[in-house]
PQR file of N, CA, C, O and H, with PARSE charges and radii, in Angstrom:
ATOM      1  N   UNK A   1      96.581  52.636 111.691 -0.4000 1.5000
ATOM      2  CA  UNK A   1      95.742  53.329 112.629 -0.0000 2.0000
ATOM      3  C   UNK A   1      96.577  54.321 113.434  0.5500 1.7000
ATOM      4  O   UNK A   1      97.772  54.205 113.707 -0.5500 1.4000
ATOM      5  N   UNK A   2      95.748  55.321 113.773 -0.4000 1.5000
ATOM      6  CA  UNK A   2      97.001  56.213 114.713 -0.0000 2.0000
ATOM      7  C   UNK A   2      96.518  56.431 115.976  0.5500 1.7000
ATOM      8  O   UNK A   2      95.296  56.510 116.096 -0.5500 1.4000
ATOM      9  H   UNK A   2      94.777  55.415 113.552  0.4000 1.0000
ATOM     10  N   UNK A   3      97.092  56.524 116.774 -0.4000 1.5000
ATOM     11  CA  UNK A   3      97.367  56.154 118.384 -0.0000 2.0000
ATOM     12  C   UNK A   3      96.388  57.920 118.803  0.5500 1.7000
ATOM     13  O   UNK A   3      96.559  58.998 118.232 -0.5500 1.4000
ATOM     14  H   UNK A   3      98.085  56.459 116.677  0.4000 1.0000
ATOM     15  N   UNK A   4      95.527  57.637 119.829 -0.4000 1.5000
ATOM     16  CA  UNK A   4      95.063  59.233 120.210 -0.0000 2.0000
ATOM     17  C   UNK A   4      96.220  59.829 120.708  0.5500 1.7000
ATOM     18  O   UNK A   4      97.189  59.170 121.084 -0.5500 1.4000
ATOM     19  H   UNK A   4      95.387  56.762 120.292  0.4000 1.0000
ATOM     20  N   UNK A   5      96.163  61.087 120.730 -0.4000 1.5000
ATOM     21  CA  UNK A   5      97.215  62.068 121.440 -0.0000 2.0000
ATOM     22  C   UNK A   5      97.250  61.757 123.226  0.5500 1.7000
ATOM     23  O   UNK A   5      96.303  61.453 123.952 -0.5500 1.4000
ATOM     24  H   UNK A   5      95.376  61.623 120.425  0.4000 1.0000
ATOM     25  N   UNK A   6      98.344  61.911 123.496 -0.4000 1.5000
ATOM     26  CA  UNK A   6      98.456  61.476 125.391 -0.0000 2.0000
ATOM     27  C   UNK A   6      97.120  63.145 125.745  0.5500 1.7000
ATOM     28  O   UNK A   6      96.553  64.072 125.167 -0.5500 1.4000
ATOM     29  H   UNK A   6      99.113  62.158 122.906  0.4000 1.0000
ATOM     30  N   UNK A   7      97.271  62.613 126.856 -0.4000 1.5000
ATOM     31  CA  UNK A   7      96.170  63.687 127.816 -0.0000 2.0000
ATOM     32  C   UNK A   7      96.900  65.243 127.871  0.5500 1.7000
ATOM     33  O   UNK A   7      96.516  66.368 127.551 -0.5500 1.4000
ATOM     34  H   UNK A   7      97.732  61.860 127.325  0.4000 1.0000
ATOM     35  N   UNK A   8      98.089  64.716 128.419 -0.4000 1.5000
ATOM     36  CA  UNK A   8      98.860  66.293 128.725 -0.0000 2.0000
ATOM     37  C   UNK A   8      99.114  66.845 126.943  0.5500 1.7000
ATOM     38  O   UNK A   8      99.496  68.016 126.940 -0.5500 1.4000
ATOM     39  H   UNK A   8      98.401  63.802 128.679  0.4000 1.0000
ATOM     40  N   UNK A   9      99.011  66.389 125.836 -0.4000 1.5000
ATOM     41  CA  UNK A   9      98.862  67.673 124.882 -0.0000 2.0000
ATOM     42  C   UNK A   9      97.700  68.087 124.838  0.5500 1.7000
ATOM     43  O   UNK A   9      97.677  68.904 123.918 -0.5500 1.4000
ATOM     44  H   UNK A   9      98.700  65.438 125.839  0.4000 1.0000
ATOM     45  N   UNK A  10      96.503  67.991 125.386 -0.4000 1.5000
ATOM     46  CA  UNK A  10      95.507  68.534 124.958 -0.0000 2.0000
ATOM     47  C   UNK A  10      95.395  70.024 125.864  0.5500 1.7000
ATOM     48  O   UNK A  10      94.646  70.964 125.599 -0.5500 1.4000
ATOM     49  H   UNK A  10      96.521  67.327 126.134  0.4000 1.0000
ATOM     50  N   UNK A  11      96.214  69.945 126.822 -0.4000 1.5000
ATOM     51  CA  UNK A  11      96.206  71.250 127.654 -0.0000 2.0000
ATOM     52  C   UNK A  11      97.903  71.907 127.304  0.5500 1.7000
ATOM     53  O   UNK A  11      98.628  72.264 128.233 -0.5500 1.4000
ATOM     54  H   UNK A  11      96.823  69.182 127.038  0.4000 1.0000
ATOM     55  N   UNK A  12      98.260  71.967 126.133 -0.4000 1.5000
ATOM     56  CA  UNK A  12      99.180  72.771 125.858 -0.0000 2.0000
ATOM     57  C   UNK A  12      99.752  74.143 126.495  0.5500 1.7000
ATOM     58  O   UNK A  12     100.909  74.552 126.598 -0.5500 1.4000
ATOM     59  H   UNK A  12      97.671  71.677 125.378  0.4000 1.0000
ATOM     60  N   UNK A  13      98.568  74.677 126.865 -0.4000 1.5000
ATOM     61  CA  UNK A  13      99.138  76.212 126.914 -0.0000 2.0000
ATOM     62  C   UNK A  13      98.525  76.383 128.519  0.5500 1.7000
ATOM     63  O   UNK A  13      97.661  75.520 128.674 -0.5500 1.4000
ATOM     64  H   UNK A  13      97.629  74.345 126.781  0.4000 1.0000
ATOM     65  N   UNK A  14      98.628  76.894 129.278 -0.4000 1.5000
ATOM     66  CA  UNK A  14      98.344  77.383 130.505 -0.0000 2.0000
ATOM     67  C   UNK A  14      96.873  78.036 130.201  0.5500 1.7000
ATOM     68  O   UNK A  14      96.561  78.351 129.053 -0.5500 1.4000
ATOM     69  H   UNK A  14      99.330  77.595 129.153  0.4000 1.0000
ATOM     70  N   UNK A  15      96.032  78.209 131.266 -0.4000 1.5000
ATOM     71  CA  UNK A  15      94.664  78.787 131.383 -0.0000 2.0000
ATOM     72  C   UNK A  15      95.038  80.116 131.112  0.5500 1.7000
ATOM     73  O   UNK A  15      94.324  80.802 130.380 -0.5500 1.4000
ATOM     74  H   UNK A  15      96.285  77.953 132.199  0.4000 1.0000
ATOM     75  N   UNK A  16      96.337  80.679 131.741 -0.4000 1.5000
ATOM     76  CA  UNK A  16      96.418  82.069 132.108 -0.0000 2.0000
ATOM     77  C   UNK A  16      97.225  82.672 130.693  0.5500 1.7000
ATOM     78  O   UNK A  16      97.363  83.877 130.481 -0.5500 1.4000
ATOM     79  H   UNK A  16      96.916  80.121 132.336  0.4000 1.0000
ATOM     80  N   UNK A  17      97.632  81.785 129.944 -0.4000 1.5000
ATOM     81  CA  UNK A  17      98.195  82.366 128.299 -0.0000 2.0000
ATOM     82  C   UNK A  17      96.973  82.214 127.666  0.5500 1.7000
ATOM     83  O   UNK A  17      96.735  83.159 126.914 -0.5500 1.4000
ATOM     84  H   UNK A  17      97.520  80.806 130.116  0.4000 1.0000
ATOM     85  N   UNK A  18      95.903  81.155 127.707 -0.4000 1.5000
ATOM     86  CA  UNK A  18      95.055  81.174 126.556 -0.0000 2.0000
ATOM     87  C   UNK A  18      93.998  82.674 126.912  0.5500 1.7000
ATOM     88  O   UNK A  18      93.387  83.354 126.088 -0.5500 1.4000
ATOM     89  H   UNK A  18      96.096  80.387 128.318  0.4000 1.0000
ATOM     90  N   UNK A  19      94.067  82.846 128.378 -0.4000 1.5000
ATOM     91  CA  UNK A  19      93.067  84.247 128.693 -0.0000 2.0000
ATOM     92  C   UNK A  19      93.659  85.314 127.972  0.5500 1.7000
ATOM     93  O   UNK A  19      93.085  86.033 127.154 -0.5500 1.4000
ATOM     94  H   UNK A  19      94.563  82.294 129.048  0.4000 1.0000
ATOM     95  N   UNK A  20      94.853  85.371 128.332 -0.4000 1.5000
ATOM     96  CA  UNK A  20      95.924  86.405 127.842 -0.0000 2.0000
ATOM     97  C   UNK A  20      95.697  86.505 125.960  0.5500 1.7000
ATOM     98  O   UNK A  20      95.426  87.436 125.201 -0.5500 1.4000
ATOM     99  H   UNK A  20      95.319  84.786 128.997  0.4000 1.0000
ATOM    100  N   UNK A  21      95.910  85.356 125.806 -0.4000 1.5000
ATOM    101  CA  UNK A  21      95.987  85.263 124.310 -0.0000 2.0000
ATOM    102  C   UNK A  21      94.402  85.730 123.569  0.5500 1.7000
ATOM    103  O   UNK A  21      94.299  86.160 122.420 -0.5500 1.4000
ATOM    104  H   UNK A  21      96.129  84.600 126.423  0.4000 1.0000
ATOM    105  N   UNK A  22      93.288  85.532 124.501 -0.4000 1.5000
ATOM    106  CA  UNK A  22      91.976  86.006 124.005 -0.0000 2.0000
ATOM    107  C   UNK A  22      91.685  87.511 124.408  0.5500 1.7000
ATOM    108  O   UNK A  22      90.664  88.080 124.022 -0.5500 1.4000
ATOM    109  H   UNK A  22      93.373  85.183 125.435  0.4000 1.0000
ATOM    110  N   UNK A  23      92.565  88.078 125.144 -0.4000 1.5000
ATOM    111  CA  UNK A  23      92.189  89.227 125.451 -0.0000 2.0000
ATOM    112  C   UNK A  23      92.955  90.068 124.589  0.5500 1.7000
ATOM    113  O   UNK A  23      92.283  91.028 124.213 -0.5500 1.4000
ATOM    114  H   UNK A  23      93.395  87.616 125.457  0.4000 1.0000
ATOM    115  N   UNK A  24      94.266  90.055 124.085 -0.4000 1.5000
ATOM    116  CA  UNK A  24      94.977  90.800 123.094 -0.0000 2.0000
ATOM    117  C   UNK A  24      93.946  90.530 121.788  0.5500 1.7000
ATOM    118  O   UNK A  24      93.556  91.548 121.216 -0.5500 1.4000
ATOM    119  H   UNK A  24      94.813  89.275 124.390  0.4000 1.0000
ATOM    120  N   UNK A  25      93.487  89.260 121.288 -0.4000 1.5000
ATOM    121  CA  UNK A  25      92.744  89.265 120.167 -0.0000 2.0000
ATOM    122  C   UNK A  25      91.704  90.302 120.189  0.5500 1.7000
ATOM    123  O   UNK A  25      91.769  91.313 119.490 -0.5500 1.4000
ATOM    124  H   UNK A  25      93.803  88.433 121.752  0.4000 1.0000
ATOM    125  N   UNK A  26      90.518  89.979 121.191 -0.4000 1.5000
ATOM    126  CA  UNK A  26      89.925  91.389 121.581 -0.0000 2.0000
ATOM    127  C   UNK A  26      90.075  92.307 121.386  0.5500 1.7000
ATOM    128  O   UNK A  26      89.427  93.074 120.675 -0.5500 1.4000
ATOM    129  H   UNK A  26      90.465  89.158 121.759  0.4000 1.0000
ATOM    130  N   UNK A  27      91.072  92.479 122.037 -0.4000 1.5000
ATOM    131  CA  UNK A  27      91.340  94.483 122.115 -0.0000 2.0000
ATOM    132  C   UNK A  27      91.791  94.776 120.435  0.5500 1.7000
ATOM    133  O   UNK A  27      91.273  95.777 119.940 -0.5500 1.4000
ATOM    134  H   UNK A  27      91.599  91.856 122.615  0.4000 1.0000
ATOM    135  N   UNK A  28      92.624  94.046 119.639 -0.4000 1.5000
ATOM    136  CA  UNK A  28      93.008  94.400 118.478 -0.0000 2.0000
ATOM    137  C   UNK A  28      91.557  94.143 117.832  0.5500 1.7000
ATOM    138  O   UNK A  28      91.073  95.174 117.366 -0.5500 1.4000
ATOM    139  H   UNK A  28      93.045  93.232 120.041  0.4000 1.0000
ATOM    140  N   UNK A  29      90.788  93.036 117.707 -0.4000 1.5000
ATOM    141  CA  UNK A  29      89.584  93.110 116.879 -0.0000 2.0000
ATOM    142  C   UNK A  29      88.535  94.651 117.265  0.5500 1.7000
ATOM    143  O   UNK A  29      87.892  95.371 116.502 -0.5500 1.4000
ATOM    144  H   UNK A  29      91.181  92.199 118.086  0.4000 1.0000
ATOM    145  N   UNK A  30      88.742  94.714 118.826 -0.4000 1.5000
ATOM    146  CA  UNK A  30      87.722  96.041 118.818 -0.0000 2.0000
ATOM    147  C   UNK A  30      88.227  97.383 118.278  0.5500 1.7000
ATOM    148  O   UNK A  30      87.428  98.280 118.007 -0.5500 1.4000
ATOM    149  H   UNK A  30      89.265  94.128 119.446  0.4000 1.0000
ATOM    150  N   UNK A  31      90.255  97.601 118.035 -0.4000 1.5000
ATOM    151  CA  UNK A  31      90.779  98.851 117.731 -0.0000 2.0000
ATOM    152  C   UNK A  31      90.183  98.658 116.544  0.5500 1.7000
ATOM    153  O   UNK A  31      89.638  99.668 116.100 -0.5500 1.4000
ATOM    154  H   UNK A  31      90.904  96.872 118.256  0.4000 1.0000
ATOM    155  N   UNK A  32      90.101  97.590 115.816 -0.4000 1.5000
ATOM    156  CA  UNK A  32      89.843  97.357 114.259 -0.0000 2.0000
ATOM    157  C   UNK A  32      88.570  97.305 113.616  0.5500 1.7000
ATOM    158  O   UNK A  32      88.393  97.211 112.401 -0.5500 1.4000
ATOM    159  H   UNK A  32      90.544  96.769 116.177  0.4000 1.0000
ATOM    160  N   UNK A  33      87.607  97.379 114.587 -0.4000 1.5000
ATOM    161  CA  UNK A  33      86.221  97.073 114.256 -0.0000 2.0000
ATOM    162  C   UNK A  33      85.899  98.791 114.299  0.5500 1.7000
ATOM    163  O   UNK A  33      84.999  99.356 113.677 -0.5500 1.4000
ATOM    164  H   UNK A  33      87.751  97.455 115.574  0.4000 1.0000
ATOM    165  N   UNK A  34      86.734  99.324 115.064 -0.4000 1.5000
ATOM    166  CA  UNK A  34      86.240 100.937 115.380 -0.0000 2.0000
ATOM    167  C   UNK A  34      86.825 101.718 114.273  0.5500 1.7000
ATOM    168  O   UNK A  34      86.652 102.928 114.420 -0.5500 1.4000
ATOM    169  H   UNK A  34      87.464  98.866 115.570  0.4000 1.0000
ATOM    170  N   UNK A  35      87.544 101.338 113.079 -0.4000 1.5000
ATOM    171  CA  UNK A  35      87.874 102.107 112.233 -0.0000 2.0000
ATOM    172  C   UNK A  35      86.752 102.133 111.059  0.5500 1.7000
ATOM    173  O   UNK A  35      86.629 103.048 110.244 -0.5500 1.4000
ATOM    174  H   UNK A  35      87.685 100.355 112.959  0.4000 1.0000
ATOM    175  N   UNK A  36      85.901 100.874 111.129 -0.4000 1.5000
ATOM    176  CA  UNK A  36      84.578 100.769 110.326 -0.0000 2.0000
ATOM    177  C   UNK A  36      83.644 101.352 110.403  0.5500 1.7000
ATOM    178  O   UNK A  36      83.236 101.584 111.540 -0.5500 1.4000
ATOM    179  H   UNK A  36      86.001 100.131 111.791  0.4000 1.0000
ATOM    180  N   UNK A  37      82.992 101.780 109.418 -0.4000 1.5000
ATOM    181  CA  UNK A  37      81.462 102.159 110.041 -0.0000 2.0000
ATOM    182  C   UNK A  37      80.804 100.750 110.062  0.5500 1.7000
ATOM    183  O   UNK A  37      81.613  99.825 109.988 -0.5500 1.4000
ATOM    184  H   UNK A  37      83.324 101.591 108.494  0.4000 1.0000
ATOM    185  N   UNK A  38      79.317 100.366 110.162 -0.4000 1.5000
ATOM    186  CA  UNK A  38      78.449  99.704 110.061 -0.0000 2.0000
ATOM    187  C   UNK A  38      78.466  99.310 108.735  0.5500 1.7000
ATOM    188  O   UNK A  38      78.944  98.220 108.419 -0.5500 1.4000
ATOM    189  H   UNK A  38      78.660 101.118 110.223  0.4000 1.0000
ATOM    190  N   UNK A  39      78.047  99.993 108.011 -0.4000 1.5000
ATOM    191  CA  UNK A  39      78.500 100.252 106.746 -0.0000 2.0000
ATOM    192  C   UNK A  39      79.496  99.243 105.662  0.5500 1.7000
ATOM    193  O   UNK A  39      79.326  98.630 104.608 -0.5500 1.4000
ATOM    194  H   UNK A  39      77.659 100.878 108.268  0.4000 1.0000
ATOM    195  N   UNK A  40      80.473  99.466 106.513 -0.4000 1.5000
ATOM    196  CA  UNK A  40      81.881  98.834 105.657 -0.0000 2.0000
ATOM    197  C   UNK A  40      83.014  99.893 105.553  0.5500 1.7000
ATOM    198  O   UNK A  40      84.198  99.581 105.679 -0.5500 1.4000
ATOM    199  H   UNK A  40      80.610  99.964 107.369  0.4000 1.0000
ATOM    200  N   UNK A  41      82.459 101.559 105.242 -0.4000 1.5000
ATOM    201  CA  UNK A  41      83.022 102.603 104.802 -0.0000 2.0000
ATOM    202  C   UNK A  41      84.015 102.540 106.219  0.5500 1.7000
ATOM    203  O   UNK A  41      83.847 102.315 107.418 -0.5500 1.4000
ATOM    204  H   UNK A  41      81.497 101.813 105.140  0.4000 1.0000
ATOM    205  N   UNK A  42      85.131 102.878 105.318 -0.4000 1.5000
ATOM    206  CA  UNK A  42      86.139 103.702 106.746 -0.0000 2.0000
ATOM    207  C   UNK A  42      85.939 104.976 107.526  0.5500 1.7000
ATOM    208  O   UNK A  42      85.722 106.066 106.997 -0.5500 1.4000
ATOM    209  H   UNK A  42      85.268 103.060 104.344  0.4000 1.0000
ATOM    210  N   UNK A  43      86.063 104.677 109.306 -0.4000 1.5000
ATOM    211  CA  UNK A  43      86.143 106.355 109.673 -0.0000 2.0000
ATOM    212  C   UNK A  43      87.084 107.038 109.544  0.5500 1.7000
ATOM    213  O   UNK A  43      88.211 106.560 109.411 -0.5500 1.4000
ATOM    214  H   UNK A  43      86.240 103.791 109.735  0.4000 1.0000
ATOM    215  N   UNK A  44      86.782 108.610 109.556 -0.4000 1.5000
ATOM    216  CA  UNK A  44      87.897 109.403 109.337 -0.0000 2.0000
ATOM    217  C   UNK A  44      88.711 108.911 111.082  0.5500 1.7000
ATOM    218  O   UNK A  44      88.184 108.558 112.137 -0.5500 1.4000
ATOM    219  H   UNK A  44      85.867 108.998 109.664  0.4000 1.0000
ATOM    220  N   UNK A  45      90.451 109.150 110.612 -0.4000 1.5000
ATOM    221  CA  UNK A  45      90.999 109.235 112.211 -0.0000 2.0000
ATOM    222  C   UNK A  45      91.173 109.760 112.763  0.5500 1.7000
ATOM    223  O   UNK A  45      91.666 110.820 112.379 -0.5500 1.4000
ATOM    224  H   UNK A  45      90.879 109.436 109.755  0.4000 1.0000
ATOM    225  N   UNK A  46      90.936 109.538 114.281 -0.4000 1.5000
ATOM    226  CA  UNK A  46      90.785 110.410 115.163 -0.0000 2.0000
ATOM    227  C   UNK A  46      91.987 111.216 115.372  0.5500 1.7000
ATOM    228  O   UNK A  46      93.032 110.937 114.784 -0.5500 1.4000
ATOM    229  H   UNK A  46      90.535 108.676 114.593  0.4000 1.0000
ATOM    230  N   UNK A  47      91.866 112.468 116.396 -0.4000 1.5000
ATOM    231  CA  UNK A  47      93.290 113.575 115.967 -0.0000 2.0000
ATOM    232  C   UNK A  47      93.880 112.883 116.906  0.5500 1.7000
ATOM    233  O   UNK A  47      93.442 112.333 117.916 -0.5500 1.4000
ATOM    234  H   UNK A  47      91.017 112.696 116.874  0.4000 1.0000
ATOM    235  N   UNK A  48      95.610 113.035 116.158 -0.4000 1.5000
ATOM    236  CA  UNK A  48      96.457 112.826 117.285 -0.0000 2.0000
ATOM    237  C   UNK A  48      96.995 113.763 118.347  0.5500 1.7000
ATOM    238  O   UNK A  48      97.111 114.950 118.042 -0.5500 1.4000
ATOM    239  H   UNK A  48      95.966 113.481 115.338  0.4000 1.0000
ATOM    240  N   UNK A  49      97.361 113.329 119.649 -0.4000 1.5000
ATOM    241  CA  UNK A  49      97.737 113.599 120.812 -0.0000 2.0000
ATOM    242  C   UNK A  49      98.994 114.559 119.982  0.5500 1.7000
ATOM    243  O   UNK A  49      99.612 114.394 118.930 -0.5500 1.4000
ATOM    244  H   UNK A  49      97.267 112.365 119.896  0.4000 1.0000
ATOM    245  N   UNK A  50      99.000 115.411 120.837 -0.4000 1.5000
ATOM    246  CA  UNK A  50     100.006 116.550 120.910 -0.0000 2.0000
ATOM    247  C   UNK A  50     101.658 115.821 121.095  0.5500 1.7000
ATOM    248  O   UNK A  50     101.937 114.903 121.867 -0.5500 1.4000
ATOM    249  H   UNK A  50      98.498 115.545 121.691  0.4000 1.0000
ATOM    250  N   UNK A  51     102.108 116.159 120.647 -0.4000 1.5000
ATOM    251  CA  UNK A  51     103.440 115.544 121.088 -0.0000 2.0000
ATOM    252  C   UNK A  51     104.242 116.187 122.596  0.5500 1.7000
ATOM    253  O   UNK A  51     104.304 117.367 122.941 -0.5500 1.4000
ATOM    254  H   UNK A  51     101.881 116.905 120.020  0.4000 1.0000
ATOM    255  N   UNK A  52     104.666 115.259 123.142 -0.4000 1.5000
ATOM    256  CA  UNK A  52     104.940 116.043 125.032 -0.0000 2.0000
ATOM    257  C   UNK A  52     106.153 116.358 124.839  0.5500 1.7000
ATOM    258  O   UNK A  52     106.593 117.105 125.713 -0.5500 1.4000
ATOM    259  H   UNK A  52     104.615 114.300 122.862  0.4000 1.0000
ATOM    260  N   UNK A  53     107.201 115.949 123.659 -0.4000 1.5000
ATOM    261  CA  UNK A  53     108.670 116.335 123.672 -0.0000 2.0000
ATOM    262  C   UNK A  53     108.624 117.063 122.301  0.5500 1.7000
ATOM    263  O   UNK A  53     107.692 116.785 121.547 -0.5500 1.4000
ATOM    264  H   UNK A  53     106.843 115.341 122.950  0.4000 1.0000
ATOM    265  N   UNK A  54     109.654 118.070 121.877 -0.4000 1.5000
ATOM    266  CA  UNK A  54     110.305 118.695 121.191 -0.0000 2.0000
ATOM    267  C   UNK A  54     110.694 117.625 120.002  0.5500 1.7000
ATOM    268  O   UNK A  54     111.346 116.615 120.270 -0.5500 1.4000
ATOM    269  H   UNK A  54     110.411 118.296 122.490  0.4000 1.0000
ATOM    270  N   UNK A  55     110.326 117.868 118.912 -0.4000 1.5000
ATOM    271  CA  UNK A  55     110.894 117.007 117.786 -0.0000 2.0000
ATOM    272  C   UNK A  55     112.595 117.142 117.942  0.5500 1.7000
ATOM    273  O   UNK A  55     113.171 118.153 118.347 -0.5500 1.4000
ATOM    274  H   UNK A  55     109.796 118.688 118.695  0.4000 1.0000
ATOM    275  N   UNK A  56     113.278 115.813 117.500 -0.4000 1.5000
ATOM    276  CA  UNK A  56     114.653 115.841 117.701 -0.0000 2.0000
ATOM    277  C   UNK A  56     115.384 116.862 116.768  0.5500 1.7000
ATOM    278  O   UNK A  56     114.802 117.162 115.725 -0.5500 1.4000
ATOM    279  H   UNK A  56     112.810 114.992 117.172  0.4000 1.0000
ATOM    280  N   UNK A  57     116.137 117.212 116.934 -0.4000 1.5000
ATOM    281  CA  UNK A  57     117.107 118.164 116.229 -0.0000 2.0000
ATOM    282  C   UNK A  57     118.271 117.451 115.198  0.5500 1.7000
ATOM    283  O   UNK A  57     118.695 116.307 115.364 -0.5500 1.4000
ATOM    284  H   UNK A  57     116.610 116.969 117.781  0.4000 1.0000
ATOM    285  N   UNK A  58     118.628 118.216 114.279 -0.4000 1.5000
ATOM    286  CA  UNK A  58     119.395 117.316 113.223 -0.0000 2.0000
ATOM    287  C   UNK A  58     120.657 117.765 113.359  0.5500 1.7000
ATOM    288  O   UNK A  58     121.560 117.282 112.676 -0.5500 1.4000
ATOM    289  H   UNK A  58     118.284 119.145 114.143  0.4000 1.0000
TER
END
């Protein structure tokens, strides 16, 4: 037979890492959901930002 787990593993991680940890999932599922259409089809990507520095020199 196996023994239940003590109390303190069931709260492993802090309130304030598991928020943390659901809010990065979020934001990456919504960058990733926005490259879809409805569809399935991919969108074209959006233009990139201008560059603010001078490409490096060789």
């Amino acid at each position: 037979m196996t023994q239940p787990a003590p109390a303190q593993a069931q709260e492993s991680l802090p309130l304030d890492s598991t928020a943390q940890l659901l809010t990065r999932i979020t934001a990456q599922l919504g960058t990733q959901l926005g490259l879809v259409t409805r569809n399935g089809t991919r969108r074209t990507a959006p233009a990139q930002p201008a560059r603010s520095r001078p490409p490096d020199s060789p």
